[in-house]
PAROMI-47298 format. One record per residue (C-alpha): residue in one letter; x, y, z; chain. Coordinates in nm, 2 decimals, decimal comma, always signed. Layout:
BEGIN
a | X | Y | Z | A;
...
***
This chain:
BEGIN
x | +5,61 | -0,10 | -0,02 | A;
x | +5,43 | -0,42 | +0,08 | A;
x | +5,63 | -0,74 | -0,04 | A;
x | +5,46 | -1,03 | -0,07 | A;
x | +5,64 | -1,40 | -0,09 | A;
x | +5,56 | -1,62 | -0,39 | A;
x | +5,50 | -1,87 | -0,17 | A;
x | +5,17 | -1,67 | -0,03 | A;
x | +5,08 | -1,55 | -0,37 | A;
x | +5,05 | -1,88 | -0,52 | A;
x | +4,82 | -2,01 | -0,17 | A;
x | +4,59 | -1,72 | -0,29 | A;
x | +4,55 | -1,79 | -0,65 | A;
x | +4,46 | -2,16 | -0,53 | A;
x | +4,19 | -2,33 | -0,69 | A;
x | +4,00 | -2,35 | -0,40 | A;
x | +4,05 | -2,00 | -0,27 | A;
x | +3,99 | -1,85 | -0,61 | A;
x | +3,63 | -2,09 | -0,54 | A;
x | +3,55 | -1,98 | -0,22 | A;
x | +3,62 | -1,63 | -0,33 | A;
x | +3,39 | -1,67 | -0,61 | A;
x | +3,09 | -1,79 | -0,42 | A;
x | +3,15 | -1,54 | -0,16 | A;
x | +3,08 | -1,26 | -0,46 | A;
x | +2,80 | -1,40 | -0,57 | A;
x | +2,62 | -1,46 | -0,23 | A;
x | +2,72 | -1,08 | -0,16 | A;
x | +2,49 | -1,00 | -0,51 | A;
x | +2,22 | -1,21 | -0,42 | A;
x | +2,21 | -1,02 | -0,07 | A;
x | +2,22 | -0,70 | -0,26 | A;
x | +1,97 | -0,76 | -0,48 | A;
x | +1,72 | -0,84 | -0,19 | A;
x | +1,80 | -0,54 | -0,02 | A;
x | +1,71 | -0,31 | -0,32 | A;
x | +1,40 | -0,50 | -0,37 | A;
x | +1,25 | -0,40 | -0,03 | A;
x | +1,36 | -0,07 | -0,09 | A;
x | +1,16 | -0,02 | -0,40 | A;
x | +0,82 | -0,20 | -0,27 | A;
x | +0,88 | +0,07 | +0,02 | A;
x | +0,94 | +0,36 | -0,25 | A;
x | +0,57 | +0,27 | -0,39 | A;
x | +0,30 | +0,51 | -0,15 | A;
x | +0,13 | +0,36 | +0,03 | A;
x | -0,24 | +0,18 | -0,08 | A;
x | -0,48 | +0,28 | +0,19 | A;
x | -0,80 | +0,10 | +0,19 | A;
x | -1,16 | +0,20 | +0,28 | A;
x | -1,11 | -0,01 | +0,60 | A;
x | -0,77 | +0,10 | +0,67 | A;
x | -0,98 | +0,49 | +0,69 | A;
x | -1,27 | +0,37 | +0,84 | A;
x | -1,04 | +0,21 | +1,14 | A;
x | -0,78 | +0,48 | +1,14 | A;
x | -1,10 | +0,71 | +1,21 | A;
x | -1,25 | +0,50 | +1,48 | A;
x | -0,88 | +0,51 | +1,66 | A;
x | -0,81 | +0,84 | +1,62 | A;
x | -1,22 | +0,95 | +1,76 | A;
x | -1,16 | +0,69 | +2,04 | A;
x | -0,86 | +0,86 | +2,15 | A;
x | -1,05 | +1,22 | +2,16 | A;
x | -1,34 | +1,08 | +2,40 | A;
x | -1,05 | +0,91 | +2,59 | A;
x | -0,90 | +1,23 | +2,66 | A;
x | -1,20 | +1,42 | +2,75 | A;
x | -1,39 | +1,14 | +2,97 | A;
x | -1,10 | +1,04 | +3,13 | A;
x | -1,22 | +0,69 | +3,13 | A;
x | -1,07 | +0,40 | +2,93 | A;
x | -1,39 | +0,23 | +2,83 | A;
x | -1,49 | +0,39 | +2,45 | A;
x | -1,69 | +0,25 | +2,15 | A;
x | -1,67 | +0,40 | +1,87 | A;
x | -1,82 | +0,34 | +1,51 | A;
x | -1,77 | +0,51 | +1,20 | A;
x | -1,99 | +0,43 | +0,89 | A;
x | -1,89 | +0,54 | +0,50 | A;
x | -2,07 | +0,64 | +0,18 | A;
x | -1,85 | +0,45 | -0,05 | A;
x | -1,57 | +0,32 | -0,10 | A;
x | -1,19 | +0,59 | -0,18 | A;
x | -1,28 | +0,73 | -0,56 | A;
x | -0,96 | +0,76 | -0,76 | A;
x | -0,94 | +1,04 | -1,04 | A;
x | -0,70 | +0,99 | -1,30 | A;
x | -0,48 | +1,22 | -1,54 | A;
x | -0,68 | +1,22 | -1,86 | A;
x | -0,57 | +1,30 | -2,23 | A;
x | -0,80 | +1,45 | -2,49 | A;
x | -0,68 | +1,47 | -2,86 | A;
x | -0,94 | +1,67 | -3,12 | A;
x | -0,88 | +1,59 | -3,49 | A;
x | -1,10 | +1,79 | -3,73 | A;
x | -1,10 | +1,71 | -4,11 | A;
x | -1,28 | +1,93 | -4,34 | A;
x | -1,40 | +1,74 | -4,66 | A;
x | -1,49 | +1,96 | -4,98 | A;
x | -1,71 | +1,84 | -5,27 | A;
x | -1,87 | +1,99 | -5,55 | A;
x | -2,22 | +2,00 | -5,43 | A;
x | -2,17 | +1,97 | -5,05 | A;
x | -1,86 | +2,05 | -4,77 | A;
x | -1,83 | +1,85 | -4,44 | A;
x | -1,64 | +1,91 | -4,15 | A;
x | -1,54 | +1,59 | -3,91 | A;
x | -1,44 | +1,61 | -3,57 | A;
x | -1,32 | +1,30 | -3,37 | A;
x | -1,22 | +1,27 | -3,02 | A;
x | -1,02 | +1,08 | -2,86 | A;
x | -0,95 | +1,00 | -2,48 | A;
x | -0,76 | +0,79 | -2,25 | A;
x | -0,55 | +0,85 | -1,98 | A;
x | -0,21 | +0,90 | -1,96 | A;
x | -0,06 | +0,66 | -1,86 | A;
x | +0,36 | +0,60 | -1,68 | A;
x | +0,62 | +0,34 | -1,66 | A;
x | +0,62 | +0,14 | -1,33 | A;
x | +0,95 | +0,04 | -1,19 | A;
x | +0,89 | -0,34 | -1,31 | A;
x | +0,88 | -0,23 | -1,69 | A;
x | +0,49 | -0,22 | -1,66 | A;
x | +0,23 | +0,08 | -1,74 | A;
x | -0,01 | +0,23 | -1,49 | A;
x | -0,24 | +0,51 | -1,49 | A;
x | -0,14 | +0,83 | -1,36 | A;
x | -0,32 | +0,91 | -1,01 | A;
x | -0,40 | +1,26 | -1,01 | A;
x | -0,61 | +1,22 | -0,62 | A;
x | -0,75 | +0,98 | -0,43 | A;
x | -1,11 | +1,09 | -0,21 | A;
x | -1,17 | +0,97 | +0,08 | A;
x | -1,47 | +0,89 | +0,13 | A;
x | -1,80 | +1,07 | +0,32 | A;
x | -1,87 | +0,97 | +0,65 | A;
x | -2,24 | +0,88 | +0,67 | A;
x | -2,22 | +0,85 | +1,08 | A;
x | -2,07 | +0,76 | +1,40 | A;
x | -2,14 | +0,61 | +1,72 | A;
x | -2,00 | +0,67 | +2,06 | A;
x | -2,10 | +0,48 | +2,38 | A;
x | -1,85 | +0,60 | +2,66 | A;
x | -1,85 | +0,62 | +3,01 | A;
x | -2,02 | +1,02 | +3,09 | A;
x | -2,20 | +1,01 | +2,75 | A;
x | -2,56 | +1,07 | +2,87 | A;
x | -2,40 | +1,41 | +3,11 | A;
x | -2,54 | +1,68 | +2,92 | A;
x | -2,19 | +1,85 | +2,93 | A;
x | -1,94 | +1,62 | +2,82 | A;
x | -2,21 | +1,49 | +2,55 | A;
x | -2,13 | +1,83 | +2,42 | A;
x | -1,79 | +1,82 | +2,43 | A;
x | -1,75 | +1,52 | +2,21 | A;
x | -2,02 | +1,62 | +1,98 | A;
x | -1,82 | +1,92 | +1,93 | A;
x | -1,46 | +1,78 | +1,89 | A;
x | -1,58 | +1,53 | +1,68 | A;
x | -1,74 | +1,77 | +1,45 | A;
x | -1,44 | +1,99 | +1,44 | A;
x | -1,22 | +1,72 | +1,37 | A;
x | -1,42 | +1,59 | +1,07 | A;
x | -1,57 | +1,87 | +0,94 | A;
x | -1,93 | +1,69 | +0,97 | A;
x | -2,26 | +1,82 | +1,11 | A;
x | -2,40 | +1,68 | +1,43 | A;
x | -2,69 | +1,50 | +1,24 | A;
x | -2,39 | +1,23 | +1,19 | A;
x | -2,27 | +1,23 | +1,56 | A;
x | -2,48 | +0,99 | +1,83 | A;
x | -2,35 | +0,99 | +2,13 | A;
x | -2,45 | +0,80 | +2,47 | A;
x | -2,34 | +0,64 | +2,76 | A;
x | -2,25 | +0,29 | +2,93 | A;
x | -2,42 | +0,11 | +3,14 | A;
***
């Protein structure tokens, strides 16, 4: 058993310790609370922007006529449609009221739509995202080292193609001077 002296026990319940101790507590709850705010801004997924695909594509192509001309110096651009379409989680409600008179009968319908919509983590309301579409890529341009050699032209029109599903109308290639 730990035995403590009165004289000790009455240094801890000090004013100022008992002060000190308190502002200690609170900055430790202020720290926390930042903490869990970056946590939940990282929870969110991640917004990705028509120029944040466009660039990612023009890296990621880059890298592929890298690898098959062996030389460093690439240009690459890429070229969209539109912009990323968003499709949201829609709700349809059909009402249908039948109305009977003497000389005539009616029947009503009414629809009504919106989407549905789900609480945010800041007490808000957003739609729910059902996808999001990238959008088409309308063409690309290569100027590399070895792009007018019939052979590795080929190459790179063909990788490219595979890699994004698109037809070769939407590929130029050709070389550096």
């Amino acid at each position: 058993m730990i035995k403590i002296k009165l004289e000790n026990f009455k240094k801890l319940l000090s004013p100022k310790v008992l002060v000190i101790a308190g502002l200690c507590g609170i900055l430790l709850i202020f720290l926390s609370g930042l903490s869990s705010d970056k946590e939940a801004k990282e929870e969110k997924p991640n917004e990705f922007s028509a120029e944040e695909y466009r660039l990612s594509l023009e890296d990621g192509i880059e890298k592929i006529v890298k690898d098959i001309t062996g030389s460093g110096k690439v240009e690459v651009v890429v070229t969209l449609e539109s912009s990323i379409r968003y499709s949201y989680a829609e709700s349809v409600e059909e009402t249908k009221a039948e109305k009977n008179d003497k000389e005539s009968q009616s029947l009503d319908n009414e629809l009504k739509e919106g989407y549905i919509t789900v609480k945010t983590a800041d007490g808000g309301e957003e739609a729910l995202l059902v996808t999001a579409r990238m959008p088409e890529i309308r063409g690309i341009a290569i100027v590399c080292e070895g792009g007018d050699n019939e052979i590795i032209n080929q190459k790179i029109q063909n990788a490219v193609m595979a890699a994004l599903n698109i037809t070769s109308k939407r590929v130029y290639i050709c070389g550096r001077k």
